[in-house]
C-alpha positions as CSV (number, residue, x, y, z in Angstrom):
1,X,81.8,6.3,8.3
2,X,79.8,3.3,7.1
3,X,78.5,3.1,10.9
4,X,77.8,6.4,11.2
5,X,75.7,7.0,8.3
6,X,73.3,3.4,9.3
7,X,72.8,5.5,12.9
8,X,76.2,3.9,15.0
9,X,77.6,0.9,15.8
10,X,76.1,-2.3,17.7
11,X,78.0,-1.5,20.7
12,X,76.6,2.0,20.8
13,X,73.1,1.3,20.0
14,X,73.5,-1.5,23.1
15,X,75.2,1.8,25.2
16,X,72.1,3.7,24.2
17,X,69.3,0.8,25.0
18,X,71.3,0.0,29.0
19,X,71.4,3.8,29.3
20,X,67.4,4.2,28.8
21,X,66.8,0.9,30.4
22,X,68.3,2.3,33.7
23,X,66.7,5.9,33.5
24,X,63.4,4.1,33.1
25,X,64.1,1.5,35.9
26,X,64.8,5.1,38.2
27,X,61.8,6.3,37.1
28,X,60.0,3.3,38.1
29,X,61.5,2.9,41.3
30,X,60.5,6.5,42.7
31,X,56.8,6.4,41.5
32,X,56.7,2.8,43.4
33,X,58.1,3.9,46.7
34,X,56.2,7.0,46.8
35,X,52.8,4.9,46.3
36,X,54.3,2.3,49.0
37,X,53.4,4.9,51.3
38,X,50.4,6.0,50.0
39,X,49.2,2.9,49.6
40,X,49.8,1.2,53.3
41,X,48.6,4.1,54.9
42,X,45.4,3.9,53.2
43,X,45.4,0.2,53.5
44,X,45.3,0.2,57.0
45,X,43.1,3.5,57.5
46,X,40.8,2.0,55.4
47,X,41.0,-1.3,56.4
48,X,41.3,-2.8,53.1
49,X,43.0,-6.3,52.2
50,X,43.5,-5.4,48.8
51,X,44.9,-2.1,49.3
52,X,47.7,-3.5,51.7
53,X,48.3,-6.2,49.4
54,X,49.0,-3.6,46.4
55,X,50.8,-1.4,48.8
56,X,53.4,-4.6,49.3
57,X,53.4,-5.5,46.1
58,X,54.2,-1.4,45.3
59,X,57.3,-2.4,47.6
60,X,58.7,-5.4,46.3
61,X,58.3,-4.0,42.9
62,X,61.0,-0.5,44.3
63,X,63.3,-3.6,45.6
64,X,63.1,-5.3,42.3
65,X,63.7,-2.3,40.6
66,X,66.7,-1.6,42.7
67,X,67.8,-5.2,42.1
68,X,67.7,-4.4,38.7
69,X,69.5,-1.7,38.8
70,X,72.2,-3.1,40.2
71,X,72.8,-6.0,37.6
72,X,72.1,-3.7,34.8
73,X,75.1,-4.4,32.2
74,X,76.4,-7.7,34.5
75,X,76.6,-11.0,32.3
76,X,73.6,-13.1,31.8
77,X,74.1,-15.3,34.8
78,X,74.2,-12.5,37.3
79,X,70.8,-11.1,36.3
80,X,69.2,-14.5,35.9
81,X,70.4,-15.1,39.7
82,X,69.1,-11.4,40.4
83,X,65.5,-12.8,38.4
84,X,65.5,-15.9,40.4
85,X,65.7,-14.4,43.8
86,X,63.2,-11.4,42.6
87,X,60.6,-14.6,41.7
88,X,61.0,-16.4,44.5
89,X,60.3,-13.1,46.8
90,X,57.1,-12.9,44.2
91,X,56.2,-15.8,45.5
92,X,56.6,-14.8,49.1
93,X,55.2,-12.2,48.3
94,X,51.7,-14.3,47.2
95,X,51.6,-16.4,49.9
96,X,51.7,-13.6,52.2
97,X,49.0,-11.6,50.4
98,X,46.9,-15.2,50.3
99,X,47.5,-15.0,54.2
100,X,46.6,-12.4,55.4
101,X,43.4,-12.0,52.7
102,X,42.4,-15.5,55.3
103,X,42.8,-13.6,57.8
104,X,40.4,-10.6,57.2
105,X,38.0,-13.4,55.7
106,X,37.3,-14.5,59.0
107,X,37.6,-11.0,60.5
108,X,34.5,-9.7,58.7
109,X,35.0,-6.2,58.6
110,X,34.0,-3.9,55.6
111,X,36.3,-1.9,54.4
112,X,35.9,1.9,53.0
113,X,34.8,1.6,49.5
114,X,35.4,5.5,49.0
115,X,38.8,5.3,50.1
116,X,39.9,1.9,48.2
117,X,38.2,3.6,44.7
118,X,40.8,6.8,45.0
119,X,43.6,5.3,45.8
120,X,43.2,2.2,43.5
121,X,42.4,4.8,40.6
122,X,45.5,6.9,41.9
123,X,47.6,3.7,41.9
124,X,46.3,2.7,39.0
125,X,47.3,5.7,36.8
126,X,51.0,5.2,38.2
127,X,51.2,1.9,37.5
128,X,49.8,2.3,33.7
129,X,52.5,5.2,33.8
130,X,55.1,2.6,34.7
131,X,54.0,-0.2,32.2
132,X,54.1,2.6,29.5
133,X,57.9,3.0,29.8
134,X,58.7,-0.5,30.4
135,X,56.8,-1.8,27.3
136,X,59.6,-1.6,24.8
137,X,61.7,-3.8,27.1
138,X,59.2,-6.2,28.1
139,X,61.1,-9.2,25.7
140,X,65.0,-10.0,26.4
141,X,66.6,-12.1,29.4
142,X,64.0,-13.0,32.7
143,X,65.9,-10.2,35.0
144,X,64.2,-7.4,32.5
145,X,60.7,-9.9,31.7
146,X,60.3,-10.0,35.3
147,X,60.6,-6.1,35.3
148,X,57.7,-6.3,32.9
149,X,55.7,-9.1,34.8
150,X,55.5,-7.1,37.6
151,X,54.3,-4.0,36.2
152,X,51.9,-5.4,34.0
153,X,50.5,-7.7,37.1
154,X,50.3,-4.2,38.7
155,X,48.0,-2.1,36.3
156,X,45.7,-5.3,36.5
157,X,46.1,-5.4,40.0
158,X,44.7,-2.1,40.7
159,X,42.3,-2.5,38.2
160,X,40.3,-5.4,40.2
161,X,41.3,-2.8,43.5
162,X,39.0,-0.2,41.6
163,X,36.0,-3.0,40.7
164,X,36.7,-4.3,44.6
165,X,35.7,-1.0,45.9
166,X,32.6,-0.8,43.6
167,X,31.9,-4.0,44.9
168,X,32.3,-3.3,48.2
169,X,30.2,0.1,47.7
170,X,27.7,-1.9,46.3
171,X,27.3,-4.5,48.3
172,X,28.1,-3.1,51.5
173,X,30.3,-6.2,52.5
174,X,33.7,-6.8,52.7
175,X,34.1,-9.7,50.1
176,X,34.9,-8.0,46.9
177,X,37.6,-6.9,48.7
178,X,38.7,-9.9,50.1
179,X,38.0,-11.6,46.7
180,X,40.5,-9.4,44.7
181,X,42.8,-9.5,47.0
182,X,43.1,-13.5,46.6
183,X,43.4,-12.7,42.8
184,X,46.2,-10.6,43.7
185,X,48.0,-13.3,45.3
186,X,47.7,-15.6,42.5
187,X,48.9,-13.5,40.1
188,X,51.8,-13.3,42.3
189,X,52.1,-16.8,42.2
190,X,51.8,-17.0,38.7
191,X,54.2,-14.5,37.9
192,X,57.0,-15.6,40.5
193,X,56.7,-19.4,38.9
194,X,57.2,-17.9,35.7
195,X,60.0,-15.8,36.4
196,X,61.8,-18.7,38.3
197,X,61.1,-21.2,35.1
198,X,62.9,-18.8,32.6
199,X,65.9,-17.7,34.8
200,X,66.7,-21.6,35.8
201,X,66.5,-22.4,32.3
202,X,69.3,-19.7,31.2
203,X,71.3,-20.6,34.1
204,X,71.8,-23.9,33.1
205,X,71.8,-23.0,29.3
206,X,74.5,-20.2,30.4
207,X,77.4,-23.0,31.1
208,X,76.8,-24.9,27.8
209,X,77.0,-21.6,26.0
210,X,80.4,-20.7,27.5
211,X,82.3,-24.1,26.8
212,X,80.8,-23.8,23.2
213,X,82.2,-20.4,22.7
214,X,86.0,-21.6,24.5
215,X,86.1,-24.9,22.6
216,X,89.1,-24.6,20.2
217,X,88.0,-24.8,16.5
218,X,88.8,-27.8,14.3
């Protein structure tokens, strides 16, 4: 009774928190696929370094959901190995994205400013959409942190995508463009390191715990 009355048990308000945590993490992963496609498309149509870069990032976010997903409820040490490979393919993911905004560098091209301001505001609403749901989980082990990381590196992501294409409108040259999208691969950077820093530290703090918790008491 006593539970009942102060609103359930532990073990059901835990029930309720995974059960939301996954619903959310669905929710996430459809709007990011969807603008995947959006995304590239207008990426390469317009021609736009910062729009392909957002559009990869849009799909290693729906794999890291999908990661997620699948360790939901799993002890600690299976999501901090899930968190550790989801920030080292963050990292990947940067260098990539510092690659390839070389590349176009040297290519000169200007890209279509008209095109990179929809679809950056577009992208930008679904990504503020996404860091809405995910802010109540945003503190707990580095598989669900890194959830957060990525979606809060998003919104500002496509954020600098919108000032690129006022930039680029503006100036009538490609290097806003190419500009944010080198910001976009250090926040990658950034975010993979820190992702990688917190899940090696409960991997190694996981084993102490265990043969704390099966020493016999004296």
């Amino acid at each position: 009774m006593a539970g009942g009355c102060c609103g359930g048990s532990q073990d059901d308000t835990e029930k309720l928190n995974d059960a939301a945590w996954r619903r959310v993490l669905w929710i996430a992963l459809i709007i990011n696929a969807a603008m995947f496609g959006v995304e590239i498309v207008a990426g390469v149509t317009a021609g736009s370094a910062s729009l392909k870069a957002d559009a990869l990032d849009f799909l290693g976010d729906a794999a890291n959901y999908a990661i997620s997903l699948g360790v939901a409820g799993m002890a600690l040490a299976w999501r901090a190995r899930a968190a550790m490979a989801k920030g080292v393919s963050i990292l990947l993911f940067g260098l990539w994205v510092l690659g390839n905004t070389i590349w176009m560098a040297m290519q000169g091209a200007v890209p279509a400013a008209e095109t990179m301001g929809v679809v950056g505001v577009v992208a930008l609403v679904a990504n503020l959409a996404c860091a809405a749901m995910l802010w109540r989980h945003r503190v707990g082990d580095a598989n669900r942190r890194s959830v957060w990381i990525c979606s809060r590196n998003d919104a500002i992501g496509n954020i600098a995508v919108v000032a690129a294409a006022l930039g680029v409108f503006g100036t009538g040259t490609g290097w806003p463009d190419i500009v944010v999208a080198a910001i976009m691969a250090a926040l990658a950077l950034s975010g993979g390191w820190q992702i990688i820093r917190q899940a090696r530290g409960e991997l190694t703090r996981e084993p102490i715990r265990r043969r704390s918790e099966s020493a016999p008491l004296r």
